[in-house]
Structures are given as C-alpha cells and as structure tokens.
C-alpha positions as CSV (number, residue, x, y, z in Angstrom):
1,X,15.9,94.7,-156.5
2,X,16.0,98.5,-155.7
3,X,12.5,99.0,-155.2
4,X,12.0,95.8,-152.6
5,X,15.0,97.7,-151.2
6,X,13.6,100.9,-151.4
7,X,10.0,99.3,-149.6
8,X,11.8,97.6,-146.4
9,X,13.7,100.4,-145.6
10,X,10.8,102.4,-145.9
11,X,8.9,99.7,-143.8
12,X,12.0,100.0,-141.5
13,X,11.9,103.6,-140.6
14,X,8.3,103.9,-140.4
15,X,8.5,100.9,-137.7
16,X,11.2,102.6,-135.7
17,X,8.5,106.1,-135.6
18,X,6.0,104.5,-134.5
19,X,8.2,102.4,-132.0
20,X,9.8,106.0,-130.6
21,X,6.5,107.3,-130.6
22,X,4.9,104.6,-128.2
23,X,8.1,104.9,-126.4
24,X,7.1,108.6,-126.1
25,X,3.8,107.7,-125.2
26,X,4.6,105.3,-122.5
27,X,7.2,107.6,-121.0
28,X,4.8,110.3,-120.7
29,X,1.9,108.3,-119.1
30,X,5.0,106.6,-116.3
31,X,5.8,110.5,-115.7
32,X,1.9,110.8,-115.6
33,X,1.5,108.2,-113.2
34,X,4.3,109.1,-111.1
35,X,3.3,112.9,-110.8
36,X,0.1,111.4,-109.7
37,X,0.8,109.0,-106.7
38,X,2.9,111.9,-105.7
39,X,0.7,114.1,-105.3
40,X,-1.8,111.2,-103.5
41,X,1.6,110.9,-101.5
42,X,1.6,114.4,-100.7
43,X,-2.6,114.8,-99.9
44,X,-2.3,111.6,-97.4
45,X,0.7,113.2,-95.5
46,X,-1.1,116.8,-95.2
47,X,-4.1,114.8,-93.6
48,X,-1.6,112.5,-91.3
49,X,0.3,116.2,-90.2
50,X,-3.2,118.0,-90.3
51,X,-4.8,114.8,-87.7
52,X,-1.2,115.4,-85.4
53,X,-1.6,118.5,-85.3
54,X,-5.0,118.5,-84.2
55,X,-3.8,115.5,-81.5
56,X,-1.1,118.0,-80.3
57,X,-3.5,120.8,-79.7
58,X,-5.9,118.6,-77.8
59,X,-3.2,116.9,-75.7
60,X,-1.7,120.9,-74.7
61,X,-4.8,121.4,-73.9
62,X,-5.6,118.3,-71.4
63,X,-2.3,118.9,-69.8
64,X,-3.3,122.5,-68.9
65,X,-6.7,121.3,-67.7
66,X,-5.1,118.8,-65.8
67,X,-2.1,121.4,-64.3
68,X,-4.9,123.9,-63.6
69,X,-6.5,120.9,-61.9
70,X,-3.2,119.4,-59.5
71,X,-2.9,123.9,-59.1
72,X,-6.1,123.9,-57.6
73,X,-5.7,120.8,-55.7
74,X,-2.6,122.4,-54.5
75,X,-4.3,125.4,-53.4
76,X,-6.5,123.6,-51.1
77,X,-4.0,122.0,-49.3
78,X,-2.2,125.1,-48.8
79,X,-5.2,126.5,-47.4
80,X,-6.1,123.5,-45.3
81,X,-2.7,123.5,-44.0
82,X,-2.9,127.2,-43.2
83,X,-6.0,126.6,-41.4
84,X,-4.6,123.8,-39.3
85,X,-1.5,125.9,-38.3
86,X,-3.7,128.8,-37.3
87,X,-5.9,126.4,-35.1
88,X,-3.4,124.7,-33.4
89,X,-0.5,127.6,-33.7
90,X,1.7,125.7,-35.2
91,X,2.6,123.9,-38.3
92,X,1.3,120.0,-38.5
93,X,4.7,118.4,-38.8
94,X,5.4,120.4,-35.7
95,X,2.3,119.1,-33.3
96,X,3.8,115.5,-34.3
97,X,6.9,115.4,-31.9
C-alpha cells in the first residue's frame, strides 16, 4: 500500500506543477496582451492628438486669414469714408439731417 501511496502523491504534486506552471503561463501572456492593447491604446491616441493638433493649427490659421481679411475690408471703408468727408466736408452721417 505504500508504494500506490507513494505513486499518487507523486502523480499529485507533479499535477499541481504543471497546473501552476500554465497558471504562470497564462498570467504572463494576459500581462502580454494587456501591455499590448495598451500600447495600441496609446499609438491611436498620439494620432487622434497629432490629427487635433494639426486641425488647431489650420483653423488659427483661417481665422487670421479671415481677420487680416474683415482688417482690410475695414480699411477700405475707412478710406472711403474719409474720401467722402473730404468731398463733401463733412462726415456722411452729418450730410443726412
């Protein structure tokens, strides 16, 4: 009887090994895994914050075009107004009463 003994707890503690070491195993390729989407994570928010970024700069740069553009506009009403109120030697609003 000692030897069956002897063979099933040997059997025993070579099945709990192997079952720690696939427990091992699979822990390691989760932690794997993990590591891995995370870093996917990480790549697809650097694009999304590289393509804002690059949004950002373009829409700065319409709303100078389109400031230097209501400026210039600006400007030539100024000067048209000036012209007028030389002309007539007085301001516009003033010819009206």
């Amino acid at each position: 009887m000692r030897t069956s003994e002897t063979v099933v707890k040997e059997m025993f503690r070579v099945h709990e090994e192997m079952a720690r070491d696939r427990q091992r195993t699979m822990l390691a390729t989760a932690a794997s895994e993990r590591r891995a989407r995370r870093a996917q994570a990480l790549g697809r928010a650097a694009r999304r914050t590289e393509r804002a970024r690059r949004e950002l700069v373009r829409s700065l740069e319409e709303a100078l075009r389109l400031h230097g553009e209501l400026d210039a506009e600006r400007g030539g009403l100024a000067a048209e107004y000036g012209e007028l109120a030389s002309e007539y030697g007085e301001s516009p609003a003033e010819q009206g009463r």
